[in-house]
KESETI-871343 format. One record per residue (C-alpha): residue number from 0; x, y, z. Coordinates in steps of 0.5 Angstrom, whole numbers, padded with zeros to 4 digits, always signed. Layout:
<pts>
@pos->NUM X->X Y->Y Z->Z
...
</pts>
This chain:
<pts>
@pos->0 X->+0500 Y->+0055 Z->+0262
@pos->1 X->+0495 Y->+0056 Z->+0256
@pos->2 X->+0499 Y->+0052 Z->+0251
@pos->3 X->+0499 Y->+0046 Z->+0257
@pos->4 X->+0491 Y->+0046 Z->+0259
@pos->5 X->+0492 Y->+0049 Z->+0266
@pos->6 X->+0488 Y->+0050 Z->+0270
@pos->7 X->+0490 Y->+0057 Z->+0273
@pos->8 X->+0489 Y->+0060 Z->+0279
@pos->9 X->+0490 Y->+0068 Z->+0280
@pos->10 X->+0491 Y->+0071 Z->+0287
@pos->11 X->+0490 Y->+0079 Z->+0287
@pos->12 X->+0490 Y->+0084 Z->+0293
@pos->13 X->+0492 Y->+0092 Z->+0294
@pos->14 X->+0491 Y->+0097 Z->+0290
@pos->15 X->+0489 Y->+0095 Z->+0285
@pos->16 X->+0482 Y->+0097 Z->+0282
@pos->17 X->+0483 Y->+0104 Z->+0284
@pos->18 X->+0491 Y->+0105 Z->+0281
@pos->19 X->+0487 Y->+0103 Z->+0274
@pos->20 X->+0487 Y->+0095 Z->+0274
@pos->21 X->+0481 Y->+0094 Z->+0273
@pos->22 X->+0478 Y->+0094 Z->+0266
@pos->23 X->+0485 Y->+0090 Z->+0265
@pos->24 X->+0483 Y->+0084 Z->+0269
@pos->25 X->+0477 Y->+0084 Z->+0267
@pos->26 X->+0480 Y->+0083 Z->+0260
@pos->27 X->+0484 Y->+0077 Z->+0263
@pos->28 X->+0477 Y->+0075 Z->+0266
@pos->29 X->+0472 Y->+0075 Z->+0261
@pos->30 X->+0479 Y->+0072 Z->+0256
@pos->31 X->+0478 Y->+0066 Z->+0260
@pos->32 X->+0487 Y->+0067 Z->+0261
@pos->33 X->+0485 Y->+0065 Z->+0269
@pos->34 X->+0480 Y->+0060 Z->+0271
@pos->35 X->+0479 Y->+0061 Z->+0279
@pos->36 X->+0480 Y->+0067 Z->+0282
@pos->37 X->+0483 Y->+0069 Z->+0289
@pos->38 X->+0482 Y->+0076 Z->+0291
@pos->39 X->+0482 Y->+0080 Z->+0297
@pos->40 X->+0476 Y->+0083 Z->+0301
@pos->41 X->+0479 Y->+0091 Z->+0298
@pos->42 X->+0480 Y->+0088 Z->+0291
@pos->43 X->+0472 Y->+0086 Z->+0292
@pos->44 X->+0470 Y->+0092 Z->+0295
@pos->45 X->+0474 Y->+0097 Z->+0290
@pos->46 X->+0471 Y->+0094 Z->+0284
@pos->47 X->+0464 Y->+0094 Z->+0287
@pos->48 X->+0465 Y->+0101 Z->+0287
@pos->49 X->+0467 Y->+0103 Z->+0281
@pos->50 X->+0463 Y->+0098 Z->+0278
@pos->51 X->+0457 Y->+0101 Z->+0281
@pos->52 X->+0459 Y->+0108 Z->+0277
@pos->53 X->+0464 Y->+0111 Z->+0283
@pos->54 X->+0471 Y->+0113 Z->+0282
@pos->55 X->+0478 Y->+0113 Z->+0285
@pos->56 X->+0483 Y->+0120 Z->+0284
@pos->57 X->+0489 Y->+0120 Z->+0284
@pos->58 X->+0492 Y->+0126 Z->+0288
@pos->59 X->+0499 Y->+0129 Z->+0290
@pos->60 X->+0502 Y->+0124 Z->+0295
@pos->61 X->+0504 Y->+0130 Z->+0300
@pos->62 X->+0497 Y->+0131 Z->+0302
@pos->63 X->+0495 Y->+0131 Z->+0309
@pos->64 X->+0491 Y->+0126 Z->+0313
@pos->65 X->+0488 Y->+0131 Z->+0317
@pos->66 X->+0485 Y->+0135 Z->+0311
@pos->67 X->+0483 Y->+0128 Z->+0307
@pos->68 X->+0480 Y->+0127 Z->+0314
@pos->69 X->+0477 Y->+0133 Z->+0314
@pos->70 X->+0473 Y->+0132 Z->+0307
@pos->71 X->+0472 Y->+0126 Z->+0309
@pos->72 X->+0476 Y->+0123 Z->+0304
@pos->73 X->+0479 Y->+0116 Z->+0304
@pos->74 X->+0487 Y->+0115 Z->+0302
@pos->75 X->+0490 Y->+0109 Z->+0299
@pos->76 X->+0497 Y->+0111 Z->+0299
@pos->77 X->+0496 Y->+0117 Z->+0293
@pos->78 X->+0489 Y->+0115 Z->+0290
@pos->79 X->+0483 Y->+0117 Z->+0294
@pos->80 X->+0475 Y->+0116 Z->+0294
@pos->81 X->+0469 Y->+0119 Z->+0297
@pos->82 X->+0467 Y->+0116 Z->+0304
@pos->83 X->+0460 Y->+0118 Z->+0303
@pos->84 X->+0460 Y->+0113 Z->+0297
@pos->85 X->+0465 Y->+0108 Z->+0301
@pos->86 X->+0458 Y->+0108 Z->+0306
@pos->87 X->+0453 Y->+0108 Z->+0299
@pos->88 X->+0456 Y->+0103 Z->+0297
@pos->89 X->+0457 Y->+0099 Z->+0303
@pos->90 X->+0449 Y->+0099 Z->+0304
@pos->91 X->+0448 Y->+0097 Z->+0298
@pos->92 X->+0452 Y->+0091 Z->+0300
@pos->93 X->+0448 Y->+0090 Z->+0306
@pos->94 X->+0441 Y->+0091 Z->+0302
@pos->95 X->+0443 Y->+0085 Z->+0297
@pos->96 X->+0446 Y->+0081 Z->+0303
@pos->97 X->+0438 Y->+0082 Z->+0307
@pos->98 X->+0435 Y->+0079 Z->+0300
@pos->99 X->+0438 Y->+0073 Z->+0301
@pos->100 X->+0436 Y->+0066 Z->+0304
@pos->101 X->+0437 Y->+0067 Z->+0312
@pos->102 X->+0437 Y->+0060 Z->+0314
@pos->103 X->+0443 Y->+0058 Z->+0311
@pos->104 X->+0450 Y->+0060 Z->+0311
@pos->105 X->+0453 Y->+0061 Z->+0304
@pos->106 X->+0460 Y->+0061 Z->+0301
@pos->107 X->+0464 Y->+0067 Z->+0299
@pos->108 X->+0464 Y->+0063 Z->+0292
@pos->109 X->+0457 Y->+0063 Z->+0292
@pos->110 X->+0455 Y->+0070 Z->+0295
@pos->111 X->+0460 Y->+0073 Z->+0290
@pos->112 X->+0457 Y->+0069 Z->+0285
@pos->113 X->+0451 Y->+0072 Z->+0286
@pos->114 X->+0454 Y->+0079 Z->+0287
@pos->115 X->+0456 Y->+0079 Z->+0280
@pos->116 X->+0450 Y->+0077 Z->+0278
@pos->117 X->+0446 Y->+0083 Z->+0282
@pos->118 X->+0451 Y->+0088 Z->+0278
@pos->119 X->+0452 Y->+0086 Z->+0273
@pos->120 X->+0444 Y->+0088 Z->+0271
@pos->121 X->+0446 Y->+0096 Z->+0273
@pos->122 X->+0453 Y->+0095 Z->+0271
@pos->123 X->+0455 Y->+0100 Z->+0265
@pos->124 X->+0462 Y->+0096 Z->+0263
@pos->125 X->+0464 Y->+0091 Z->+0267
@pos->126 X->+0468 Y->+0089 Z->+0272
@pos->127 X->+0472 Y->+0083 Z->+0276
@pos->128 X->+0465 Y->+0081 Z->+0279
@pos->129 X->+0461 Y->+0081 Z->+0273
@pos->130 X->+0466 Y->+0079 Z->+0268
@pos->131 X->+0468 Y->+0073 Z->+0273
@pos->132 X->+0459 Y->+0072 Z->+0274
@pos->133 X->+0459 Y->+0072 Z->+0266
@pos->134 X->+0465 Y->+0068 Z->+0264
@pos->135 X->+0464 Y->+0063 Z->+0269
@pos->136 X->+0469 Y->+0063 Z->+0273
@pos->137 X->+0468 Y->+0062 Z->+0280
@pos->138 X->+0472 Y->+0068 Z->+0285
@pos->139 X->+0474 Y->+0068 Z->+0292
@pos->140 X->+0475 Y->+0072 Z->+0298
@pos->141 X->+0478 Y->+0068 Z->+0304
@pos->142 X->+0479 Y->+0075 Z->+0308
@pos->143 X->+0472 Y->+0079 Z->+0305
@pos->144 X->+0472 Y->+0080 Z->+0313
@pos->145 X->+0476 Y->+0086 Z->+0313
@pos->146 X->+0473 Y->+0089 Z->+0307
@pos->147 X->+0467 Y->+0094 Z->+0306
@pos->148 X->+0463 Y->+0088 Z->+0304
@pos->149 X->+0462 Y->+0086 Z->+0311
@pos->150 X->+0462 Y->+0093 Z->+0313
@pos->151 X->+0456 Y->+0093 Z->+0309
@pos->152 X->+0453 Y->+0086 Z->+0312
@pos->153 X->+0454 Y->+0088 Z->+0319
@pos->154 X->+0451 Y->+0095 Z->+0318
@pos->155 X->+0445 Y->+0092 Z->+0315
@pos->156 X->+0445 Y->+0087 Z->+0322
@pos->157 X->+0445 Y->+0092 Z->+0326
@pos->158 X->+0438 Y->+0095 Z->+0323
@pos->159 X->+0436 Y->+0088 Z->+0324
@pos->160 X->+0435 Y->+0087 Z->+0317
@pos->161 X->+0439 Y->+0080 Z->+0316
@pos->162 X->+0442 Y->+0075 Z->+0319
@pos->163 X->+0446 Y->+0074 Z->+0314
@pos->164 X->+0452 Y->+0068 Z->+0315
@pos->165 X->+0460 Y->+0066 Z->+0311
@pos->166 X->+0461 Y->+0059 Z->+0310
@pos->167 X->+0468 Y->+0059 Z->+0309
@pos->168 X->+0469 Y->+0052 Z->+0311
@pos->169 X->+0465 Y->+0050 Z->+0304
@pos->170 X->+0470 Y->+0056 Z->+0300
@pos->171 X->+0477 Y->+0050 Z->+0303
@pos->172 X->+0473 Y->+0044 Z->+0300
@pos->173 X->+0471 Y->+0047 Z->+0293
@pos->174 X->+0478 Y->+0049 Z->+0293
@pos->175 X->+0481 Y->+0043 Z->+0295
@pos->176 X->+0476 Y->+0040 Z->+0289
@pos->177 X->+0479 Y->+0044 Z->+0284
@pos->178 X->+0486 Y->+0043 Z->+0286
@pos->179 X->+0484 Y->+0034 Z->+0286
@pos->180 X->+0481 Y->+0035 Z->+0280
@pos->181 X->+0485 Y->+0039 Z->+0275
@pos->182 X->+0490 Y->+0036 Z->+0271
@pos->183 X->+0496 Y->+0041 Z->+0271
@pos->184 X->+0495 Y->+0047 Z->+0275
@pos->185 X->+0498 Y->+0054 Z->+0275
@pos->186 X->+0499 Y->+0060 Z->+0280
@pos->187 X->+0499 Y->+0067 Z->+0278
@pos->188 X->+0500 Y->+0072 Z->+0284
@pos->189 X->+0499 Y->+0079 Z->+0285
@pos->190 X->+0502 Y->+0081 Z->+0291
@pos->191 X->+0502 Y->+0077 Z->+0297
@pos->192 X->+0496 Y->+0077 Z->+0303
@pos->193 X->+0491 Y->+0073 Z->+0305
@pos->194 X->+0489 Y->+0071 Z->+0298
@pos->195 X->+0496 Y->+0067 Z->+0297
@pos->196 X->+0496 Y->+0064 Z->+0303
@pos->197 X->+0489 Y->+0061 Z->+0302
@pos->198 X->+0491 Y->+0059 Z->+0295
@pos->199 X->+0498 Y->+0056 Z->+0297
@pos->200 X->+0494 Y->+0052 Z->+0303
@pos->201 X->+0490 Y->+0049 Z->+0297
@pos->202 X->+0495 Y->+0043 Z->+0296
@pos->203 X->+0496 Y->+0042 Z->+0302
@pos->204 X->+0489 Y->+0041 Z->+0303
@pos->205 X->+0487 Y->+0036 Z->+0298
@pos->206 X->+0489 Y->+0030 Z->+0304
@pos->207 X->+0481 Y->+0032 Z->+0307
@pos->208 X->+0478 Y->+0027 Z->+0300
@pos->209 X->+0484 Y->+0022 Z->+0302
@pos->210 X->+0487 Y->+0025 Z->+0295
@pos->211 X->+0495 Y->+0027 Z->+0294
@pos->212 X->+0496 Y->+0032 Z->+0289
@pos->213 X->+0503 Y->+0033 Z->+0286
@pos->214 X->+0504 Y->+0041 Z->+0286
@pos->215 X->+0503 Y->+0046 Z->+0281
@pos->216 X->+0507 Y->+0046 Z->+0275
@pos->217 X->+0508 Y->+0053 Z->+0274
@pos->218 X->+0507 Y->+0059 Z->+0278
@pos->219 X->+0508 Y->+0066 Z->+0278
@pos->220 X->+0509 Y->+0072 Z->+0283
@pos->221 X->+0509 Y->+0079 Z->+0281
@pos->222 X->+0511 Y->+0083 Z->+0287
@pos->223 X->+0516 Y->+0089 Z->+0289
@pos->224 X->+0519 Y->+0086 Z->+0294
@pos->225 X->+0527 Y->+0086 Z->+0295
@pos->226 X->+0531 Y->+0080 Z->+0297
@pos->227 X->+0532 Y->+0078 Z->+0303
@pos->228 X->+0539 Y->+0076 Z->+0306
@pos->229 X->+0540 Y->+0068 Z->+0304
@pos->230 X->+0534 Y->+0068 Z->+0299
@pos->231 X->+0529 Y->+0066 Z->+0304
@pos->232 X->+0522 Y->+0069 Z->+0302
@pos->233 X->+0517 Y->+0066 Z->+0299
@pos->234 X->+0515 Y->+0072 Z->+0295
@pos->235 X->+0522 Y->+0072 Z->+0292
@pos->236 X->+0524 Y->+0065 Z->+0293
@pos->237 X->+0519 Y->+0058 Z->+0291
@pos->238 X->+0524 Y->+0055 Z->+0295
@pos->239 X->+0519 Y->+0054 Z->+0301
@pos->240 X->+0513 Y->+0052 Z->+0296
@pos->241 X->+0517 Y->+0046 Z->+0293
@pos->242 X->+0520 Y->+0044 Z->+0300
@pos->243 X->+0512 Y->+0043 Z->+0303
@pos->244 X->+0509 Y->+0041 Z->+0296
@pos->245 X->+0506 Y->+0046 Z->+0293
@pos->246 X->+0510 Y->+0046 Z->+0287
@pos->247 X->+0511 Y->+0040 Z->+0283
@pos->248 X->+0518 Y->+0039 Z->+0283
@pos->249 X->+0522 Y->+0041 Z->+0276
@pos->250 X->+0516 Y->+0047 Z->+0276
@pos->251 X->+0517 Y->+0052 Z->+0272
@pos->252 X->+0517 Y->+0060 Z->+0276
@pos->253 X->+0518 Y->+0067 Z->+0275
@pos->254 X->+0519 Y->+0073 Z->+0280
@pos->255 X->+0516 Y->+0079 Z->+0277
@pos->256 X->+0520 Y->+0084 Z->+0282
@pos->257 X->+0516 Y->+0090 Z->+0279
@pos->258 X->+0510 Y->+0094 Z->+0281
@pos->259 X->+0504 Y->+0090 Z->+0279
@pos->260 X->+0501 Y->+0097 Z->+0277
@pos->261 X->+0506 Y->+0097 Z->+0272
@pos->262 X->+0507 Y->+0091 Z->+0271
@pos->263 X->+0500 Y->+0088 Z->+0269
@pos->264 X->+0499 Y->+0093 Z->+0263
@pos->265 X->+0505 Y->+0090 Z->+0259
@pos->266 X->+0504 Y->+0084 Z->+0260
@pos->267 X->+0497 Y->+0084 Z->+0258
@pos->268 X->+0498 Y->+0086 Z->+0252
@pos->269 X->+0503 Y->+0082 Z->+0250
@pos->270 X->+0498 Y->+0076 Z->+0251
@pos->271 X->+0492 Y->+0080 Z->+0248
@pos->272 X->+0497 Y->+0080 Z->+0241
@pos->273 X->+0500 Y->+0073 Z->+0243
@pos->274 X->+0495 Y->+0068 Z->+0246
@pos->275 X->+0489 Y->+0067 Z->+0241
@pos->276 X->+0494 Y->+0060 Z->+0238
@pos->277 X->+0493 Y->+0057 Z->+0245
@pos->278 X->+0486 Y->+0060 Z->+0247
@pos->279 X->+0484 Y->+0056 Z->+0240
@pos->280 X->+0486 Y->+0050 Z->+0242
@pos->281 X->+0486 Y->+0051 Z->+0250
@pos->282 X->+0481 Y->+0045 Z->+0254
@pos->283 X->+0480 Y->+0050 Z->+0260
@pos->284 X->+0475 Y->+0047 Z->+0266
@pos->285 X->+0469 Y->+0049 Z->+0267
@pos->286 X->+0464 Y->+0050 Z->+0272
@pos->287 X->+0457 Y->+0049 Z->+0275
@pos->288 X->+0454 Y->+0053 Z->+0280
@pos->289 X->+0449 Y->+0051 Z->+0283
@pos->290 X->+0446 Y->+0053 Z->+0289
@pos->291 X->+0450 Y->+0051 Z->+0294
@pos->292 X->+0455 Y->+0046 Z->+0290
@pos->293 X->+0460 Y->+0047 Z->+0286
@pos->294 X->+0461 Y->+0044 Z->+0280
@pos->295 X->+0467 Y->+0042 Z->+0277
@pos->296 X->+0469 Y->+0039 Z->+0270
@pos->297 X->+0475 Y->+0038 Z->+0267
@pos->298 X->+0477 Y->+0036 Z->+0260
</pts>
C-alpha cells in the first residue's frame, strides 16, 4: 500500500489504549502509514484519558465485579481504570464541548479535530487525537454516542451549560468524498464493530455524488475470530466485501487471526525498520480543515 500511493483507511475499536496501544498507533499516525482514521467512541475515549495524564492497570482477571464495583473501579476484561477519573475526564469533555459554537451542528471529524487540538496543548506526549490533529489526518467516530464523550456532552447539557449537537450526516459525505476522490484505496481493520462497518458503507455511498468507485484494492483484517463453517464471515472471509463492491476484484487480502494486542507490536516494528524506501517517494493525500468543510487533495 505505501509503495502504491494508497490512500489507507485504518478502522480500530476495543481495547486497545488501555492494553498498551497507544503510543504504537500514535507512531503509525504521526508516520503518515495511514491517512484516515475510524475509530470507536472507546478508542476516543480511553485515549483522551491517558492523553490527559491518567492510566489504565492491568489486574489479576479473577477478581470480582462486586469488589471492582465496590472501589469504583471499572474492568475491561483485565485491565481497569479510576471511575473518578473516568467522570474527570468526561467533564472535561462536556467543558470543551460548552466552549464551541451552538448554533450549529459539527461533524464528528470536525469536533475530534478541534478536541486534538484542545490536548494537544496540555499533552505530555501524544497520543492518537493529538497525533492525528498535528499530522492532519482527519478521524472519525460513527459510534461516539456510546463513549464517555457523549457522556460528557450530555452531562454538561443537563447543567444547562450547552446545546452542543453531532452532524453525523456530513462525517457520510466527507466519507464519501475521500473514497471518490482517492486514486487507489486501502483498509486496514482492527477488530470489528461500528468503525468497519462505516468504512465498508463508505463504497457503497459514493452513488450520492453521482460517482462510481471501483472498490478497494488492498485490505487488511486483524481479528481473533475463528472461521466459520463454510467460510462465510466477514471478518475471516472477504468473499462478501468483493460480492457488493467493497473491494476491486483481483484485491489483495490478509486475515490476521491473532490478537491486535499482539499482533500490532511486530508489525509496526517491522514497518519502522522496513518502510522509510516507500515513505520517501510516497504522494500520500492531504487534507484542509476548515470550519465546516473538509478539504480533500490527492496527487
Amino acid at each position: 500500500m505505501l509503495g502504491d500511493n494508497t490512500t489507507i483507511f485504518m478502522a480500530a475499536s476495543g481495547a486497545l489504549i488501555p492494553a498498551g496501544m497507544r503510543r504504537l498507533l500514535a507512531y503509525v499516525v504521526k508516520n503518515r502509514f495511514v491517512d484516515v482514521l475510524i475509530l470507536s467512541g472507546s478508542v476516543i475515549f480511553h485515549d483522551l484519558h491517558e492523553t490527559r495524564g491518567r492510566h489504565h492497570f492491568q489486574a489479576h482477571p479473577n477478581m470480582t465485579d462486586a469488589e471492582l464495583e465496590a472501589s469504583q473501579i471499572n474492568r475491561m476484561w483485565d485491565l481497569l481504570a479510576s471511575e473518578e477519573e473516568y467522570h474527570e475526564a468526561e467533564e472535561w469533555v462536556g467543558g470543551f464541548a460548552s466552549q464551541l459554537d451552538q448554533t450549529r451542528p459539527y461533524s464528528t471529524r470536525e469536533f475530534l479535530h478541534l478536541l486534538g487540538r484542545e490536548l494537544a496543548e496540555i499533552a505530555a506526549e501524544d497520543g492518537l487525537l493529538t497525533a492525528a490533529y498535528k499530522s492532519r489526518v482527519p478521524v472519525f467516530c460513527p459510534g461516539i454516542m456510546e463513549s464517555g464523550v457523549a457522556v460528557g456532552i450530555a452531562g454538561s447539557r443537563f447543567e444547562k451549560k450547552n446545546n452542543f449537537l453531532f452532524d453525523i450526516e456530513q462525517d457520510v459525505l466527507d466519507m464519501a468524498q475521500i473514497a471518490i476522490r482517492a486514486r487507489v484505496s486501502g483498509t486496514i481493520n482492527i477488530g470489528g464493530g461500528i468503525p468497519k462497518s462505516f468504512l465498508r458503507q463508505t463504497e457503497m455511498s459514493a452513488h450520492i455524488f453521482k460517482q462510481q468507485v471501483h472498490g478497494h484494492k488492498y485490505a487488511i483484517q486483524f481479528a481473533a475470530d475463528a472461521p466459520h463453517p463454510g467460510g462465510r464471515s466477514s471478518a475471516v472471509a472477504f468473499d462478501e466485501s468483493l460480492v457488493y463492491g467493497k473491494l476491486g476484484r483481483g484485491a489483495l487480502t490478509a486475515y490476521v487471526n491473532c490478537d491486535a494486542t499482539i499482533a500490532l507490536p511486530i508489525i509496526i516494528t517491522a514497518l519502522s525498520q522496513t518502510a522509510a524506501k516507500y515513505m520517501k517517494g510516497r504522494r500520500r493525500p492531504s487534507f484542509t480543515f476548515g470550519s465546516k468543510d473538509l478539504g480533500i487533495d490527492v496527487p
